[in-house]
N, C-alpha and C positions, 0 to 999 in steps of 0.2 A: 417404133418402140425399141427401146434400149435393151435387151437381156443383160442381166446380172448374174452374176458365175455362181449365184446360190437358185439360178431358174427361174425365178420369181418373174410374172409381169409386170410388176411394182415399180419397176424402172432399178436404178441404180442401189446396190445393196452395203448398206450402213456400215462403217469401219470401225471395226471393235474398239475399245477403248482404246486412247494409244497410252504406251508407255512412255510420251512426254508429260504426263501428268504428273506423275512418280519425278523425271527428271527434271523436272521446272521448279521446285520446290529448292534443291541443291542451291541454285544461285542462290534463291532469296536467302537461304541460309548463310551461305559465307556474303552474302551483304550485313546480314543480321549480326550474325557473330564476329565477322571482321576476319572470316581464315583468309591466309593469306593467299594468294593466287595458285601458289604452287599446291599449296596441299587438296585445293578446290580440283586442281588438275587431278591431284593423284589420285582421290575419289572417283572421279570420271575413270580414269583411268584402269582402276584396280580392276579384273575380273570382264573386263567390255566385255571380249567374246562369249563367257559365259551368259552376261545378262542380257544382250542386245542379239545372239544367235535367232537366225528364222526359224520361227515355227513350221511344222510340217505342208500349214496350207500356203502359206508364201514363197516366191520364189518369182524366176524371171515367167515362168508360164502364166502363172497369175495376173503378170503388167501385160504381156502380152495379149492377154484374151481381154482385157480390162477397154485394150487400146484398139484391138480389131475390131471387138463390138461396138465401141461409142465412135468410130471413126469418123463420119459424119458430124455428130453432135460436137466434138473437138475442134474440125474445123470453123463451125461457127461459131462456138466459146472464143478460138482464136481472137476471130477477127470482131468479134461484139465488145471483147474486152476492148482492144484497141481502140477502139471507135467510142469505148465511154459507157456501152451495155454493161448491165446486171442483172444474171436470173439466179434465183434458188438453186438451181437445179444444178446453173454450171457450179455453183460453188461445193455443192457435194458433189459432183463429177470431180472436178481436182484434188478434195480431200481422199476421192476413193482412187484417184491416179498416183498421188504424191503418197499415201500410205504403202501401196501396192511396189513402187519404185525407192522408198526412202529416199525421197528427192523431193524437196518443193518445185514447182513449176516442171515437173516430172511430163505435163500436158507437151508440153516445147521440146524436151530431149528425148522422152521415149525410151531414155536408160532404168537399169537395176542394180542397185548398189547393195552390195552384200555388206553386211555391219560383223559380221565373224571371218576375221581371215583363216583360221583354219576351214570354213567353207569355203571361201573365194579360193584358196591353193586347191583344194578336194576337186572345183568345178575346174580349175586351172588346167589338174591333172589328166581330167576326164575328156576334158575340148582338147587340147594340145593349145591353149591360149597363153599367154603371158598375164599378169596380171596387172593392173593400173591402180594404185593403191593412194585416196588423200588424205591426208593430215590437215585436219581443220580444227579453230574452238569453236564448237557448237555443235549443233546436229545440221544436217544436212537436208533434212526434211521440216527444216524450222523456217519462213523468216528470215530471223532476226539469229542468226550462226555468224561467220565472223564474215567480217566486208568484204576479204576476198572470194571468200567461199557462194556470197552473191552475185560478185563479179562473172566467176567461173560458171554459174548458173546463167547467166544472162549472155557472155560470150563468146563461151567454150561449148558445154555442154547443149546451147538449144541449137549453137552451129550447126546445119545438117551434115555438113562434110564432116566436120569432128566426129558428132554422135553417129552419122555412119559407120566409121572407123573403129570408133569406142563398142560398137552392138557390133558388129563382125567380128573384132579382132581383139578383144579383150576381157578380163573378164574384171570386173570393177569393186574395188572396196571404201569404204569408208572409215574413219577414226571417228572423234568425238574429242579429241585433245591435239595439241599441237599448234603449230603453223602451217602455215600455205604453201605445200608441199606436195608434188603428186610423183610418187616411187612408179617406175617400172618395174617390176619384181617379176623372176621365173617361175616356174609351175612350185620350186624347194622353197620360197621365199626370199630366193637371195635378191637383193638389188643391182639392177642393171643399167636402170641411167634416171637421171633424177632432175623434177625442173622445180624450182623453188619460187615463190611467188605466184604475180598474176602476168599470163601471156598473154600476146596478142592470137586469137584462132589460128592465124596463118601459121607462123612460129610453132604453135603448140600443134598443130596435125601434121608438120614438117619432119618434130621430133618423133613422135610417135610412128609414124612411118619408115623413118631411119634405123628407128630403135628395133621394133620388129624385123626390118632386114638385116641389124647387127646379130638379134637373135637368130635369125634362122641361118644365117650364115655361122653362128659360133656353135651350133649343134653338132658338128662334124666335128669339131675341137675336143677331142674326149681331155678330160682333166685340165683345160684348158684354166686359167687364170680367170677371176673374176670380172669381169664389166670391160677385160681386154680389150676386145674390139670397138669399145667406146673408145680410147686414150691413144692419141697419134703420142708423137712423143716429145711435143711443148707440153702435152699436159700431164704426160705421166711423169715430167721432172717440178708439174704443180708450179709452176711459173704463175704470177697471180696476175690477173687479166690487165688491158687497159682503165684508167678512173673513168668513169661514167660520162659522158658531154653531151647535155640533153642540144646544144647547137648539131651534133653530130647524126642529129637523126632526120630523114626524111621522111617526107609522107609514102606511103604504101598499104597496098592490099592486103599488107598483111594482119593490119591491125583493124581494118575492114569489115563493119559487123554486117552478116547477112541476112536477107529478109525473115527470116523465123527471128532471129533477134532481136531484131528492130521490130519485131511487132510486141514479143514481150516486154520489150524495155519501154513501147508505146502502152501495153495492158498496164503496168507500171504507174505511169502517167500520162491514163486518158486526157484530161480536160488541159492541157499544156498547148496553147496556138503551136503554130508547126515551125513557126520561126524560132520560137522558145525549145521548141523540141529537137531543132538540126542544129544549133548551138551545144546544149545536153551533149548528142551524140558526137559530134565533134572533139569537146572535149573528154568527154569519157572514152575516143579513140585515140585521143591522144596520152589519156593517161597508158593507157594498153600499149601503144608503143615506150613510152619513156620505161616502165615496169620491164618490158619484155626484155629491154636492153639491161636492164640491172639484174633481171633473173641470168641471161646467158653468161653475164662474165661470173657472175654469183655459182654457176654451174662447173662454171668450167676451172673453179677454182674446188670445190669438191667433188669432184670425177675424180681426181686419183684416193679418197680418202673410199672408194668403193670397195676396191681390191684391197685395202688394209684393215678395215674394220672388222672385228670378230662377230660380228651381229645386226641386224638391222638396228634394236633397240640402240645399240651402243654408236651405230653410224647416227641416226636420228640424234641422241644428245651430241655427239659433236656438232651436228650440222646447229643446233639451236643455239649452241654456246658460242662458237667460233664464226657461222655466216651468220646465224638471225640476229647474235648476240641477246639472246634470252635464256640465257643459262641456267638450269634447275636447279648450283646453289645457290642461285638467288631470290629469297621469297617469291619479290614481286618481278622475277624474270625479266629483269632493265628496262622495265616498262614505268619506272621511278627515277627522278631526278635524285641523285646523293644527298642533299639536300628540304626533298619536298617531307612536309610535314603531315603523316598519316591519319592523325587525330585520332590513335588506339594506341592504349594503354600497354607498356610495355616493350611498344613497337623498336625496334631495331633501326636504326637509321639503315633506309634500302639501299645503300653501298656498301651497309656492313659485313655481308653473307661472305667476302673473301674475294681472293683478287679475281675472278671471274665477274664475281658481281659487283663490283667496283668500276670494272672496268666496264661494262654493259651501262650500270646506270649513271657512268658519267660522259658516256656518249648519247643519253638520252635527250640531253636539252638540245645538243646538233644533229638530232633527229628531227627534232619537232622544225629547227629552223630552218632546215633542206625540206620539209614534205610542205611550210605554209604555204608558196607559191601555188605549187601543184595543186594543193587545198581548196585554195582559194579560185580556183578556175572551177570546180566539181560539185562546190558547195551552193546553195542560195544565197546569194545575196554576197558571194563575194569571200564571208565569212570563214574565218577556217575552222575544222570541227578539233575542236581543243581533245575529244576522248582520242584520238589516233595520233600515236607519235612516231609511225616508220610507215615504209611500204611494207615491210617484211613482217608487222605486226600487224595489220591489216585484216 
């Protein structure tokens, strides 16, 4: 018999209404009214921390007791899913895990994701942790949040070795606007080394491992310079990387998913033969590799804009105008052809916002035709999914 943290014998105890009910309503609105992308954002945006701060019963002890008591019963959720099982039970188990964690599939990583960064620095301050901050569209605790952010879920996060690392040595945030972004940040909030996109595991617990040895080595450095010890010095002169050569890549462990992954990504799609399923996995490690390699040179080409930015906020809008190229004067944030035709009254032609957004949305049609390959290997049927026009939009 399960205990529930309200005591009961009842078994697992009911998660109070969530505040995605309230949030789910936003989209349908700017579908209904036609706002434009940007200002949908900025709604999200306004006041997060105020609205999305934890209440006083939530917190990481919460997931924790959530996760020691059902420990048994999770293991068999695991592997029932996989296998094509369905109980009642498990499914309020995960709603009361992913509630408790602000994480969907929360059952797999075992993480706590703080939604107020003024809390996540507060806990920062109090562990001696660094903090791991992501910038995502959507919630984190949804589904249906943006593709990388499910990606990250399924490769990163249910990683054991990753979420190892992540639960020891970090203390973890989430947004609700942006891109596919996850900041290092120090206990003041300043940024410390930044991976942009979707990694492969290997790579991403590579950096994170580095990054905390840069930190704890630059703690002796009093007044020392921002993200210094990130920047040898090709990159503190911002040299801009090699182009991309998806021929240049090899196979490796590091894009590698391991058996906790591979079981979610099997709960995912049970009823898939297994021949249909090691094809899936292949190329969805394959995309992880071709991504990882465009995240790194994408990094190492904003590494020196760390130490010169006056602010997170203000390093973030460079990084989305200048690497994502989805720049905020741009309504529809270059996720619009110059040309494509809105069917809203009024509508501004989406190159018009200015030469940032000109310049965004008229690389958006050689977005789409650089990602159909890659597309088309990930999709059913061959098919490319026409809603997705970059990696870095994702």
């Amino acid at each position: 018999m399960k205990i529930s943290l309200n005591g009961k014998r009842s078994g697992l105890r009911r998660s109070r209404p969530s505040r995605s009910a309230s949030v789910r309503v936003i989209p349908a609105a700017a579908t209904a009214f036609a706002l434009p992308l940007s200002l949908f954002l900025f709604l999200f945006t306004f006041k997060e921390d105020l609205l999305f701060a934890s209440s006083p019963e939530e917190g990481p002890s919460r997931l924790a007791a959530l996760l020691a008591s059902n420990a048994s019963e999770i293991a068999r959720m695991k592997a029932g899913l996989a296998a094509g099982e369905t109980r009642p039970e498990w499914t309020r188990l995960r709603a009361e895990i992913d509630a408790a964690a602000h994480q969907r599939d929360a059952a797999w990583s075992g993480l706590y994701w703080y939604t107020s960064l003024p809390e996540a620095l507060a806990a920062a301050a109090s562990e001696g942790k660094p903090v791991l901050s992501l910038h995502l569209l959507g919630r984190l605790d949804e589904e249906l949040s943006c593709a990388n952010s499910r990606f990250f879920r399924t490769a990163l996060y249910a990683n054991a070795a990753v979420s190892d690392e992540l639960r020891r040595n970090r203390v973890l945030h989430r947004t609700i606007t942006g891109n596919s972004l996850h900041y290092v940040l120090d206990a003041a909030g300043v940024p410390r080394d930044v991976m942009p996109g979707l990694w492969g595991p290997g790579d991403f617990l590579r950096r994170l491992m580095e990054a905390r040895a840069e930190a704890s080595s630059s703690r002796a450095t009093e007044g020392g310079a921002k993200a210094a010890s990130l920047l040898d010095a090709p990159h503190r002169a911002g040299a801009p990387s090699e182009p991309f050569k998806e021929s240049s890549l090899a196979p490796s462990s590091s894009f590698s998913l391991d058996a906790n992954s591979l079981l979610l990504m099997r709960a995912k799609a049970p009823r898939m033969d297994d021949a249909a399923f090691a094809r899936l996995v292949a190329a969805f490690e394959r995309t992880l590799a071709e991504d990882t390699a465009r995240g790194e040179q994408m990094r190492l080409n904003i590494l020196p804009w760390l130490a010169s930015s006056p602010s997170l906020p203000a390093l973030t809008e460079r990084i989305y105008r200048e690497a994502f190229l989805t720049p905020g004067s741009d309504p529809w944030l270059g996720l619009v052809a110059p040309d494509a035709y809105s069917a809203i009254e009024g509508d501004p032609a989406p190159g018009a916002g200015g030469p940032d957004a000109r310049r965004a949305g008229a690389l958006t049609a050689s977005k789409i035709a650089l990602e159909r390959p890659l597309l088309a290997r990930v999709t059913p049927g061959g098919a490319p999914a026409a809603a997705v026009t970059g990696s870095s939009s994702r």
